[in-house]
N, C-alpha and C positions, 0 to 999 in steps of 0.2 A: 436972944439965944444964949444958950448958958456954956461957956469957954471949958468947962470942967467936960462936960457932955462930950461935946467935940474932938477933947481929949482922948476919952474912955473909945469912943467909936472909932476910932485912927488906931486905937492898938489892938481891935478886935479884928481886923481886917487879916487874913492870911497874907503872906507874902507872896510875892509872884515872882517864878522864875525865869529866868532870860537865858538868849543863848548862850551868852558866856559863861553860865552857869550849869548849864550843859555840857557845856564844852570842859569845862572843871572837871564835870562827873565822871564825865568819859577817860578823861586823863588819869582822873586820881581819885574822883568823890570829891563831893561838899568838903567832906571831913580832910581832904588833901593826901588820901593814901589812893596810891597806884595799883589798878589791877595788871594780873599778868599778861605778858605779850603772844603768847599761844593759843589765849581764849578763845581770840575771835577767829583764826584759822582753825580749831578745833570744831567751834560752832559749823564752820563754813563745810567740813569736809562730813561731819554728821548731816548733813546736811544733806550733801553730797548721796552720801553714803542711804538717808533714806528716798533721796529720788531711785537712785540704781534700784536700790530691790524693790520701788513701787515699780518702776517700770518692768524689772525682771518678771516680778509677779502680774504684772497688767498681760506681757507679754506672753506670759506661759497660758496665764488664763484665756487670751486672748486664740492660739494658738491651738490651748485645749477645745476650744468654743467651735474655732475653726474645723480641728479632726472630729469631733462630733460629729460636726456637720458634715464633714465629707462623707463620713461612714455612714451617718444615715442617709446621705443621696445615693451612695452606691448601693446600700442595701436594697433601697427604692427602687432603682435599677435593676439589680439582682431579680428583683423578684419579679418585673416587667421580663424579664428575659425569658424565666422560668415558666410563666405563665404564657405567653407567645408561644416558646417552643412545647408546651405541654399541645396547643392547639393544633400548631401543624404537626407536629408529629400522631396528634390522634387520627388527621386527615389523611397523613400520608401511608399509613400502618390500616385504617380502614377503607371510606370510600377507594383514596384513589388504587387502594392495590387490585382492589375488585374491580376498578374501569382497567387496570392497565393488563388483563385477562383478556380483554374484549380485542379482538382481533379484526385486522381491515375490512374483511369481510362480513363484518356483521354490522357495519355502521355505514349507514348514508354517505359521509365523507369522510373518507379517510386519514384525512388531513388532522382529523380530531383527533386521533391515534398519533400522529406523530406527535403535534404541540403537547400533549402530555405526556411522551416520552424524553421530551427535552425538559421538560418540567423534573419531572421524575430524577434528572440526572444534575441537578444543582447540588452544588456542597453547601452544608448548612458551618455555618460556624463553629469556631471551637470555645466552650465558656472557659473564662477563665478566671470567673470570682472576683472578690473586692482579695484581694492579697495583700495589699501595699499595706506600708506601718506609717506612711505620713500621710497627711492630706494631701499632696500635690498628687502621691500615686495615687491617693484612692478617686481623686478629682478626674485624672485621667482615665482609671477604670473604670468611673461611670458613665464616662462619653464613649467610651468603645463600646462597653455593653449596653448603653442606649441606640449604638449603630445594630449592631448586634440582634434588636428587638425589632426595629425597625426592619432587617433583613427578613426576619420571623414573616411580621404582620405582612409585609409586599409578597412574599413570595407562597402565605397562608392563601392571601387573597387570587392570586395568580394559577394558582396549584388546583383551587377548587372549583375555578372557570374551568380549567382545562376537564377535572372529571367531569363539571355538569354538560359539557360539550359533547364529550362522548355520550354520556347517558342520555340525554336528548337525541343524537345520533343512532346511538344504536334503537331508540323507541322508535325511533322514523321509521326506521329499517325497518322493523318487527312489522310496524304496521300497513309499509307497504307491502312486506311479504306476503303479510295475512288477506290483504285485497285480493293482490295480485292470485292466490291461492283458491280463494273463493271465488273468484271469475272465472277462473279457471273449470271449477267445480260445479258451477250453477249450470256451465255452458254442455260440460256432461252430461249433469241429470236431466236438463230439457232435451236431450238429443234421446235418453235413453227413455223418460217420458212418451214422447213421440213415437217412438219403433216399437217400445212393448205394449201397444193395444192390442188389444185379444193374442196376447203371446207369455201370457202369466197364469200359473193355476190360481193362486190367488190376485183377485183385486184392488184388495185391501193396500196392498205394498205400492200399487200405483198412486193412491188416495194422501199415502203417505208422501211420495217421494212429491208429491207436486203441493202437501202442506211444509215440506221444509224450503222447499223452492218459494214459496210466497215470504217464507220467515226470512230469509239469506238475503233474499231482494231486499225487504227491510234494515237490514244491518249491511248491507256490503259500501255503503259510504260513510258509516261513521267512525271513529275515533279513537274505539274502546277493543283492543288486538285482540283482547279474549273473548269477548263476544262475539268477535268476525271468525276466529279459529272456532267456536262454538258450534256456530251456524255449518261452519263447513266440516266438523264431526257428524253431527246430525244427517247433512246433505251425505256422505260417506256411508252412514249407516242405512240410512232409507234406499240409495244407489245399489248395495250390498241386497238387499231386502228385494227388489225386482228383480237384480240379474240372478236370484235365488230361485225366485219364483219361474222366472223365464227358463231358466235349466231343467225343473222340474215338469214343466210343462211340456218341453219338449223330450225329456226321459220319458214321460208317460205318454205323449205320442208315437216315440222311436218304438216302445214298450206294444203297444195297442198295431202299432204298423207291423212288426215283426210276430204277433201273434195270428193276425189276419194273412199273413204273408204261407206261412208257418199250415195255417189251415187249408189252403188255398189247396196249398200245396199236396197236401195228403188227399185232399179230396180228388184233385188230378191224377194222384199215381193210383187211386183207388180205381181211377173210372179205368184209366191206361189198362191196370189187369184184368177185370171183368169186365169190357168190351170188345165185338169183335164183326167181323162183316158177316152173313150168310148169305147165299144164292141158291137159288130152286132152278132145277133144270128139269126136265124130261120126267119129272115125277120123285126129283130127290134133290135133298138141300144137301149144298155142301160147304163147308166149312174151310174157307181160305183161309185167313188170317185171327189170330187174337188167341188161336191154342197154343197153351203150353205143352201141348205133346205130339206134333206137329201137323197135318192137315190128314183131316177126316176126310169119307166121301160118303154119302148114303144115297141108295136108290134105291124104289122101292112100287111097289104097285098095290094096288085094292080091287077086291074081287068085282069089282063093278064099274072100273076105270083107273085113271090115274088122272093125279093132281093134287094141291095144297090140301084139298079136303082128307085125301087119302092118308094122308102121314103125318103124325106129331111133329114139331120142330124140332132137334136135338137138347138135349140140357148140359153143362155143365155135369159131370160127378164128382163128387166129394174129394179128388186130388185136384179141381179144378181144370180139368181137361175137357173135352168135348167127346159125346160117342153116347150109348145108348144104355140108358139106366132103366129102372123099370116103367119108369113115365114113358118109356120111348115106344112109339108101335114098330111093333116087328113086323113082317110082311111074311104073307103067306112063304113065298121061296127062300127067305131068310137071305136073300142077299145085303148083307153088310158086311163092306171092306173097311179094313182100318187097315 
């Protein structure tokens, strides 16, 4: 190995620094000049100084992040609020105003009527928006008007039990009315069925009332209020239709009675004045009763006897009295007394 070599490689080698040589640096430098004495607390307080406004800034950022946030959860909320009370109040402003019209008396239970009067008289809340300027308020405003909506939804749900209660109720109602009306009805027309045989000028109206009476029987158990009120129009009209018929029938009886009555009766006062009794006596009839001009007597003989042969019977003369007109025989002696 060549000693020159060895040489050359030993002074290519860098030098290597040590503590102590550092510790020089720090002091003064290699070179033995001193840095100043405020460097390092200068360093230390810039230092300082960029932690603070990183945090300032993490802080504010963090903070803004924060009220973001809050403000979009209350908005969130806001609009849960607004959308709740848009629904009961569409509830409360339609169906339930038109059930709370519906009176005790028209509903099956009454009791329906009250539970949605109590319903009716709940206070709804008062909104009062995301307001706040920090996140803690608006935090807190979104849990009260989360309470808020909640109030909405319970009392949305509550509210329209109570109308369908009534309106179930009052359809009971209706439709037991409408039975009860129709039984009622049926039990008319077959009673008036029954008594108007042969007491109708027309028969046609009996034909009729006892095809609504097979319809009504059909419909008086089911379901449907307007079809059972149907039936018992029908039954009403057909009902209307007999005792029509039955009236006329008996006007035109009363009618037919009073003219027979009417006839009767002339023919009686007819006979009353042109009838009357005669009697024949001794050869002359005499006239007791039935003149209008008061009692005649005639007597009378015939030249070859006496008796009925011998004498006409008196007549009537044109004032309607009794005595002797030219029809009458006169008798030889002419004795006639009036």
């Amino acid at each position: 190995m060549n000693p020159e070599n060895e040489i050359d490689k030993t002074e290519a080698l860098e030098p290597v620094e040590t503590a102590a040589a550092n510790v020089a640096e720090a002091r003064g430098g290699v070179d033995g000049r001193k840095r100043p004495k405020w460097l390092l607390p200068l360093i230390a307080v810039v230092c300082a100084v960029v932690l603070v406004v990183a945090g300032v800034v993490g802080w504010n950022m963090y903070r803004g992040a924060k009220l973001a946030e809050a403000k979009e959860a209350c908005a969130t909320a806001a609009d849960g609020v607004r959308s709740q009370a848009n629904e009961y109040n569409a509830l409360l402003n339609g169906d339930a105003a038109d059930a709370a019209a519906v009176r005790a008396e028209q509903v099956e239970d009454s009791k329906t009527v009250e539970s949605l009067g109590k319903e009716l008289k709940a206070m709804a809340p008062e909104y009062e928006g995301c307001v706040a300027e920090d996140a803690q308020g608006l935090d807190a405003a979104t849990v009260k008007l989360n309470e808020q909506a909640d109030w909405y939804g319970t009392h949305e749900q509550s509210l329209s039990k109570a109308v369908r209660a009534v309106i179930e109720s009052k359809a009971a109602k209706r439709l037991e009315t409408a039975k009860t009306n129709l039984t009622a009805k049926l039990d008319e027309a077959s009673r008036l069925l029954a008594d108007s045989d042969g007491k109708v000028a027309d028969n046609a109206t009996r034909d009729a009332l006892s095809n609504a009476i097979d319809a009504a029987n059909g419909l008086k158990d089911g379901n449907d209020p307007a079809k059972i009120d149907g039936a018992r129009k029908t039954l009403e009209d057909a009902i209307n239709g007999v005792n029509a018929s039955v009236q006329a029938k008996t006007d035109a009886d009363a009618q037919a009675a009073a003219a027979a009555a009417a006839a009767a009766q002339a023919q009686a006062q007819a006979q009353s004045t042109y009838s009357g009794v005669s009697s024949y006596s001794g050869g002359a009839y005499r006239r007791t009763e039935g003149s209008t001009s008061g009692s005649n007597t005639y007597r009378g003989t015939t030249s070859g006897g006496s008796g009925p042969a011998a004498a006409s019977a008196p007549k009537p003369n044109l004032n309607g009295a009794y005595g002797c007109t030219e029809d009458c025989y006169v008798p030889p002696n002419n004795l006639i007394q009036h």
